[in-house]
N, C-alpha and C positions, 0 to 999 in steps of 0.2 A: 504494500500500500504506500502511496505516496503522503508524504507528509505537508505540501503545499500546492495549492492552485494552478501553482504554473509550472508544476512537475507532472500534475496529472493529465493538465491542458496539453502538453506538450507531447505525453505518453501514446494520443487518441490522434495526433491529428492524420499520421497515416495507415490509420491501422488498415488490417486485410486481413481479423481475425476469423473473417465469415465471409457468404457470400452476398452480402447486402453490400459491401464493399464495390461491387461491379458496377453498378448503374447509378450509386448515388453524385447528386450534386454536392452538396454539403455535410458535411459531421453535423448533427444537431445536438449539444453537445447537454446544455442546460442557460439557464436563464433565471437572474434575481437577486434575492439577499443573500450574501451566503453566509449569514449567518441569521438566519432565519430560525425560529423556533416551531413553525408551521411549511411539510415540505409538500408538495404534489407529485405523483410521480403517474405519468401513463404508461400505453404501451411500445407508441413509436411516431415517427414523423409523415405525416403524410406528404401529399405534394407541395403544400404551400411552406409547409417548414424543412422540405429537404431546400426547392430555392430561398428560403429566406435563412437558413439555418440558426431560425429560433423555435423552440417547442411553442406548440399552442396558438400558433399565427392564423390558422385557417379557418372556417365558418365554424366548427366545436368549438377553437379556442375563442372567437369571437363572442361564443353562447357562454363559455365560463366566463368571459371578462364582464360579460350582462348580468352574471348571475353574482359574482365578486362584488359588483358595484352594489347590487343591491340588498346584499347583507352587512356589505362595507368592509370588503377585503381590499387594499391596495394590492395587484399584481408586484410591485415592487419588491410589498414588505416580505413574501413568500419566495422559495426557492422550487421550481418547476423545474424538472425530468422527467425522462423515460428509460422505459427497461431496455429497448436498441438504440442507438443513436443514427443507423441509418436507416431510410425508408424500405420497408418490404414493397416487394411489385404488388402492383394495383391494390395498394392499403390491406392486403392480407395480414391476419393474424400472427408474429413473428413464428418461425420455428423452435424447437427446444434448444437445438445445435447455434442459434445465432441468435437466443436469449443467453445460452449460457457464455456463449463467446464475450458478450455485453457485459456482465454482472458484475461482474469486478471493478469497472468502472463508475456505476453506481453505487456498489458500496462504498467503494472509495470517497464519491461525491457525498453520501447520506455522514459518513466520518468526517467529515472536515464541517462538513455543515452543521453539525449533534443538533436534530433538531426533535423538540421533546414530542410534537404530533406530523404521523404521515399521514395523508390522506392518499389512498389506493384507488387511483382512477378506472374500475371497468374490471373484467376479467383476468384478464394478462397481468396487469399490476400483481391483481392478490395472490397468484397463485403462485406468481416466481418471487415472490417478496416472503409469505404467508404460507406457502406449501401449497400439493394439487386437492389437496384433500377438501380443501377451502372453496365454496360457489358463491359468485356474485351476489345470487338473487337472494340465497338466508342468510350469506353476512352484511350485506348493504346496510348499514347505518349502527350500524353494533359496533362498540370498543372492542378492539381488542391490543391487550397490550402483551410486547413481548422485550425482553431483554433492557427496558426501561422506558421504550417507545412506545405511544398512545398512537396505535394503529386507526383511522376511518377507513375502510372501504364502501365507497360509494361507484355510482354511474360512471359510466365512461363522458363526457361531454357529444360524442357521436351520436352515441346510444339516446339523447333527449331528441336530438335532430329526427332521428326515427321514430321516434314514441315520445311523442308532448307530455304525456300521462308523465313519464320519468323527472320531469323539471319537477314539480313538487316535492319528491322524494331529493334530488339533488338539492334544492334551498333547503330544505329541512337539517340534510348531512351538514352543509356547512354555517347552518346557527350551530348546531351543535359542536362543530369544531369551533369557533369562539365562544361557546361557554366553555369549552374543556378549555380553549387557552385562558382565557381568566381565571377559572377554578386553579390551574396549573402555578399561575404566574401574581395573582392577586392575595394576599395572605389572607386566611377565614375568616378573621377578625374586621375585616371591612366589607360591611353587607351591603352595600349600596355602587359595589365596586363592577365595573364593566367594559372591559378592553372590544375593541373594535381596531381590526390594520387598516386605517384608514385617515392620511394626511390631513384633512377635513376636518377634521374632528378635533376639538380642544382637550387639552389632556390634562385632567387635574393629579394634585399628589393628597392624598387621603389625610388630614392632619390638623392638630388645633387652627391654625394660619394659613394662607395663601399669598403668592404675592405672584409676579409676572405681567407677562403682556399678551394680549389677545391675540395680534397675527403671529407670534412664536411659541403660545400655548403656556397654560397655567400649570405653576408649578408651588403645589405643595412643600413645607418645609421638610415634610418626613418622607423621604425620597422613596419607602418602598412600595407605597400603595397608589394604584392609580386609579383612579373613575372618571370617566369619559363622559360627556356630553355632544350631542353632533351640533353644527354651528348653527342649525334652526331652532334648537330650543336654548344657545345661548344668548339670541340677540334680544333679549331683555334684561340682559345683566352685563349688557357690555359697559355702561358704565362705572357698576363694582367694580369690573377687572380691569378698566384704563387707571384704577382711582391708587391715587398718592402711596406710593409701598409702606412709606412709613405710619399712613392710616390704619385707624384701628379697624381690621375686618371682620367680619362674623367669624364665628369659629364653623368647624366641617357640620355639628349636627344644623347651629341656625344656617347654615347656607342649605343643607337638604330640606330642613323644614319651611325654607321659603322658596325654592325654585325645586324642588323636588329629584328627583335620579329617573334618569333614561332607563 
């Protein structure tokens, strides 16, 4: 395993561990934060991200970034892969022989990233991630965790484009993957607390005081707790948070008890 990004980057660019190596335009390597705490991983590139050689560029990925927005994921904050990084002919299913050719790769990637929730895009995902033993359709939305990682498998993003029925099932998987990341990442003790990846959004720190500024986001004295508000329900307090640092502010419970928690 490589110990840095641009060892491992470096490792991929000419590979011909398979024979997806023959026709492809692009390595599609991965794309995001790498150091994300929420990762995505599918099964492979299709046409629009072997020419773009970014995952997720195509009409699926188009439908996750509609679906992202709308429970308030930034694509940024998260780190997206797949199980091949080259595209199978005509968007087939990968083979076993050039998933496993792949895998090392991605683990390597999911190591460097340690990121505490996967989300398992579709079939291929879970079953080369999770084992064969493992089927879409009873694990779709159920934790499962292994080895210290908070597994989701969910829909593939293809799979809604066929079956509109599926998009429900997909928004639901990823509210649930931001309650598990708050539940994760927000310590018990703050009930009003609620992470959302998404830029937009004011970030508070959970704590007697606040101070900060409103386009670079409120910041609590007690640096570990955070509660989020989206900027539609803070523009009636925009005045508190422009107001004098040295002003005496509400403390955390008067400020919930008079603008209330998202």
């Amino acid at each position: 395993m490589y110990q840095t990004w641009e060892e491992l980057e470096d490792s991929i660019k000419n590979c011909q561990k398979c024979k997806l190596c023959r026709a492809r335009q692009n390595i599609v390597f991965g794309v995001g934060n790498k150091n994300a705490t929420v990762m995505f991983i599918g099964e492979g590139p299709g046409a629009d991200e072997d020419r773009l050689g970014e995952p997720f560029v195509g009409r699926a990925g188009k439908l996750m970034n509609m679906a992202f927005k709308m429970v308030g994921i930034n694509r940024e904050d998260v780190y997206i892969a797949n199980i091949v990084k080259c595209r199978p002919p005509q968007n087939r299913n990968p083979e076993d022989d050039e998933s496993n050719a792949c895998l090392n790769y991605l683990r390597n990637q999911v190591m460097l990233v340690k990121p505490k929730i996967i989300v398992l895009l579709g079939s291929v995902a879970l079953k080369n991630i999770l084992g064969k033993e493992y089927g879409i359709t009873a694990s779709r939305g159920k934790w499962i965790e292994k080895k210290g990682i908070m597994y989701m498998p969910t829909w593939h993003p293809a799979a809604l484009l066929r079956d509109e029925t599926k998009k429900v099932d997909f928004i639901n998987d990823l509210q649930a993957v931001i309650e598990k990341h708050n539940e994760i990442l927000v310590p018990a003790g703050c009930a009003h607390g609620y992470l959302v990846l998404e830029p937009s959004i004011v970030s508070y720190k959970c704590s007697e005081k606040f101070y900060g500024e409103y386009d670079g986001g409120i910041k609590w004295n007690d640096p570990d707790i955070n509660v989020q508000w989206p900027l539609d329900k803070i523009d009636g307090i925009k005045n508190l948070i422009l107001a004098d640092k040295d002003k005496n502010l509400p403390s955390f419970k008067e400020f919930i008890e008079q603008y209330g928690a998202f």
